[in-house]
N, C-alpha and C positions, 0 to 999 in steps of 0.2 A: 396456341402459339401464333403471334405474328412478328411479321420479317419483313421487313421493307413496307411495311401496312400491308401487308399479303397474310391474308385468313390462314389456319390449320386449312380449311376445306379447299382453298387454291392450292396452295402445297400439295394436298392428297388429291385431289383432280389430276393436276401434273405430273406428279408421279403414277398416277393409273392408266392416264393413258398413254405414257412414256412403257412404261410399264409390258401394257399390251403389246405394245407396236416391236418391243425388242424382243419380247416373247416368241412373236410371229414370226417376224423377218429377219431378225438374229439367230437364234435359238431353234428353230423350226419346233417349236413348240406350241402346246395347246391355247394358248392366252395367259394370260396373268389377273389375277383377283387382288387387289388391296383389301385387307379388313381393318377394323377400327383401330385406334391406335394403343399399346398394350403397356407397360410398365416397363421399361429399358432391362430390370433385372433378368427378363428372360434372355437377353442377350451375352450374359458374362463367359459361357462355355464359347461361344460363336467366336468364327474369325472372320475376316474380309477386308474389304477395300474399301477406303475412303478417298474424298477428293475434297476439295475446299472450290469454293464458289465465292469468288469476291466482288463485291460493286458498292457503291452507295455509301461507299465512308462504312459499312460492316464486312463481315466473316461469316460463312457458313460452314459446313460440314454435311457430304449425303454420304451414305454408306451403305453397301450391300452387304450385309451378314448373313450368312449359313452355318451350318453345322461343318465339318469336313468334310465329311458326304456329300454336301450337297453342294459344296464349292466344287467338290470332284465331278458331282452330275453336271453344271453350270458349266466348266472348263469342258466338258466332252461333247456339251452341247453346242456351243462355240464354237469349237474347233472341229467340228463334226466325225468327233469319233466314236467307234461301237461302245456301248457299257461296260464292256470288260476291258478298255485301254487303260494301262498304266501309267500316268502321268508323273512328270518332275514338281516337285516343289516348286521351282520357277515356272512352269508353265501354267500351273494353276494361279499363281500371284498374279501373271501376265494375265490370261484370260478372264479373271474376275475382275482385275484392274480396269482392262477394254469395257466389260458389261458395266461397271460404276460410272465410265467415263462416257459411253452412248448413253447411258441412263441421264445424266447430269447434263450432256447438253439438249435431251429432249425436253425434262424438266425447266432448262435454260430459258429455250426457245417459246415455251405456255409458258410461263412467267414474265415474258418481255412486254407484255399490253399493257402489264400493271405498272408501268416508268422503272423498270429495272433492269439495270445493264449488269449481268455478272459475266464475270471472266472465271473461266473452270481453271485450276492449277493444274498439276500434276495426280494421279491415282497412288497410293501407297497400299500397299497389302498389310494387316496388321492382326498378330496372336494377341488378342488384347480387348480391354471394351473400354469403352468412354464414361468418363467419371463426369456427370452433371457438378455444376456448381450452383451457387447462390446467383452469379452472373449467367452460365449459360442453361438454354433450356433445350431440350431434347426432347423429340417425337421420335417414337419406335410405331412405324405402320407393317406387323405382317401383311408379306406379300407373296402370292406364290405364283410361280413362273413353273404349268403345265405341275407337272407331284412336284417341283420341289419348293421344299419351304425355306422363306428367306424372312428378313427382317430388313427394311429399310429404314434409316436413323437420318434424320435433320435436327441436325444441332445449330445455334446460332443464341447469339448475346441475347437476356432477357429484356426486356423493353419496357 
């Protein structure tokens, strides 16, 4: 995939080490690993948060997906509460929405060398997964934040 003439490997750089850094100082969590990038289908159960990145006369799309579970670990870890707290449905939209949207302008901010200005939108929480087309292309990088497993997803126009 490239984006703005921005590699797959810029992309996964940026999100790794966005990655780490929210792990640590968000999350108080053990680090964050990126692994290679996988087939989106593992994604179809997953829910999460998306945000659009816009610059350049293009559209992107980053997205944190998890399982339930692990939206529900991610929201307690955020918000710093014990394992056993019982969370609202809106609270976990919120708190994975905040984790997509620090994720997004870390990613932002390592992608700016490369002559690209994006502007983050809004986070939307979504029960649902992303339909690739003929026009756009999709990278799914498992990523996991301390045990939990996620799926981070960059969509953007084919090129």
């Amino acid at each position: 995939m490239s984006s703005l003439n921005v590699p797959l490997a810029q992309w996964r750089a940026a999100v790794e080490v966005a990655a780490r850094e929210i792990a640590t100082y968000a999350l108080s969590l053990p680090g964050a690993v990126v692994q290679d990038p996988v087939g989106i289908e593992c994604t179809a159960k997953m829910i999460g948060a998306h945000i659009p990145l816009v610059g350049c006369g293009q559209g992107f799309d980053l997205a944190l997906l998890s399982s339930p579970e692990g939206c529900r670990a991610l929201s307690r870890a955020i918000l710093g509460r014990p394992e056993a707290a019982v969370l609202r449905d809106s609270e976990i939209a919120d708190a994975v929405g905040e984790i997509v949207n620090m994720l997004a302008g870390s990613v932002k901010r390592r992608l700016a060398g490369q002559r690209t200005e994006l502007v983050l939108g809004l986070p939307i929480f979504i029960h649902g997964h992303l339909q690739p087309s003929d026009r756009m292309l999709v990278t799914a990088l498992p990523t996991r934040f301390g045990p939990i497993d996620t799926i981070v997803l960059i969509a953007g126009q084919r090129g």
